[in-house]
Steps between C-alpha positions, in 0.01 A plus 500: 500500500764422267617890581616360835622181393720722308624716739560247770742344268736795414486575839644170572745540225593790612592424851678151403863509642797497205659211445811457688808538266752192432737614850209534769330147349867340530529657883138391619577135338835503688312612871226221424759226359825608675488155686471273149773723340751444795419132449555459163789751452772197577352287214471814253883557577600183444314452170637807392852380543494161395194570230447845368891596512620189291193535281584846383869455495445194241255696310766784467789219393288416221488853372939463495728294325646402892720178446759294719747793317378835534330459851640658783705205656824503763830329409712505800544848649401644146085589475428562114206686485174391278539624129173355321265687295173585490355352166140532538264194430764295296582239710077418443513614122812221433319241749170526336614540117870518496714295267476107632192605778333145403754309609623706814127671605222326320547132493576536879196668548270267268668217741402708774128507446520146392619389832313706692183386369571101481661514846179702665301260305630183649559649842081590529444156328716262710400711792179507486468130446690482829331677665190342387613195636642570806144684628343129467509280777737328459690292801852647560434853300717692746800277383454576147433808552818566662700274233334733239642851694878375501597611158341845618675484847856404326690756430480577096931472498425179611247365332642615208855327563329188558320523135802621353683141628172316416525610112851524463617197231507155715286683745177363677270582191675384229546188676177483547398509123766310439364199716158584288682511182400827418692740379791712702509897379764701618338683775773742524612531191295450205265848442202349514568265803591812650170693516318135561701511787497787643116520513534153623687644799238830532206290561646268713619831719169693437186266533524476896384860499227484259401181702494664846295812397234301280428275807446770716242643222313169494516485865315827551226417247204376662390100498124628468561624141670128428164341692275769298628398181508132567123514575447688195662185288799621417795306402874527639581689179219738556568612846884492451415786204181685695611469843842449547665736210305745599575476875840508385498838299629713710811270660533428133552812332748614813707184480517525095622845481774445821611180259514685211698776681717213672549339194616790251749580744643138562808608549661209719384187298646547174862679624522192762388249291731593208729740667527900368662415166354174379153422339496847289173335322389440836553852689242714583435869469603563867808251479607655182520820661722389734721377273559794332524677814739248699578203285728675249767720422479834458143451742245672359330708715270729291335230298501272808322795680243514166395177525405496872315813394313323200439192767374734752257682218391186341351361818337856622318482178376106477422592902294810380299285220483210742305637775287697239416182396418341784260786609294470160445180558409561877207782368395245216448179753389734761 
């Protein structure tokens, strides 16, 4: 018996077909799929060119010592051709360690994560509350809701004009604490004042977002889980931390990591509120890059080209760790 068994399976082995190689797999995937491939070919292109050609362009800058004077530039009639160097992984080495890297890389960067993480914070928080509210009954909730959108639906240059006049000195809230008889900081100008208000500014831009997607989370969780728990005895606390958070989970860990991505990169806030050379206490990683790279003289394209590379790498890897996170703690409460 097991005689046969045994023979029946070489014989099988034997007559299996080879696997195709790389070329014929490629060519039967392109007959099955030629339809999807025409289809997405346009957007492919286009990322290329707008994406994947800038991308490796910058990462070759930051392997040069490209500036405003040795890049190839045209003066007239005259075209002077590029004449940087390669220099390997300097523009990184002097970034990360080089003489004075604290005060041009790492206290940007410590500011950075600092903002990042209060600005998230209070943009889930206040949202969240919102939108806690606004899914009550409550009579006229389409008008509030709509009042709460505008700072969304405003355009950011504009919203962040109108702050800008708001905190300047003698502005709208420094009159305001002065009427209160509380004390008037120099929005614009003191250091301190400055971050205050520029994540001041962020949240008042950012929590329509947060607010918008967390409704439509508690929207789509079921009332019987609310009328389940309320049976049970439970108190508002109690289903706001078993039902609700975790009806939320998934909305919530998409909307956190899309703030945190937002957020890092907050490019238009601080260079509008404070303009592309004030605030240096103030300026993020991202805004300090474009300093160097267009607010300066020579412009400094290799290091400017680093950062956005260190940016870019920083945020792959808290991504990476972020959703490996999140999936632990799906297979431990699953």
């Amino acid at each position: 018996m097991s005689v046969a068994v045994q023979g029946a399976t070489g014989q099988g082995s034997r007559e299996r077909d080879p696997r195709p190689g790389l070329m014929e797999r490629l060519k039967r995937s392109y007959a099955k799929h030629w339809y999807a491939y025409a289809m997405i070919a346009p957007v492919v292109l286009v990322l290329g060119v707008l994406v994947l050609y800038p991308l490796a362009e910058g990462v070759w800058l930051t392997l040069t010592d490209a500036n405003s004077l040795n890049a190839a530039r045209k003066i007239g009639v005259n075209e002077i051709p590029a004449s940087y160097h390669f220099v390997g992984f300097d523009n990184y080495a002097d970034i990360l360690w080089g003489p004075g890297s604290y005060d041009r890389f790492w206290s940007h960067f410590v500011w950075t994560i600092s903002w990042t993480a209060l600005c998230v914070a209070l943009h889930y928080g206040i949202g969240l509350g919102l939108a806690l509210l606004l899914n009550q009954k409550l009579r006229g909730r389409a008008f509030y809701r709509m009042m709460l959108i505008l700072p969304w639906a405003v355009p950011t240059f504009v919203t962040v004009f109108s702050w800008r006049l708001m905190l300047a000195d003698g502005g709208a809230v420094n009159g305001l604490l002065s009427a209160l008889h509380l004390p008037e900081p120099g929005w614009l100008d003191d250091p301190l004042a400055q971050k205050a208000a520029a994540v001041l500014v962020n949240t008042w831009v950012g929590v329509p977002f947060m607010m918008i997607s967390l409704l439509g989370g508690l929207q789509a969780i079921p009332a019987e889980l609310y009328e389940a728990a309320e049976m049970d005895g439970a108190t508002a606390w109690q289903r706001f931390r078993h039902v609700t958070l975790p009806g939320l989970r998934t909305v919530s860990s998409t909307v956190v990591l899309l703030g945190v991505i937002w957020t890092f990169n907050q490019f238009a806030v601080i260079f509008l509120l404070f303009g592309g050379n004030g605030a240096p206490d103030a300026q993020l990683l991202v805004t300090w890059a474009y300093r160097l790279g267009f607010g300066q003289q020579p412009r400094d394209y290799a290091q400017s080209a680093a950062y956005g590379v260190i940016l870019l790498s920083i945020l792959i890897v808290f991504t990476a760790f972020y959703r490996r996170w999140l999936a632990r703690n799906e297979q431990a409460n699953g």
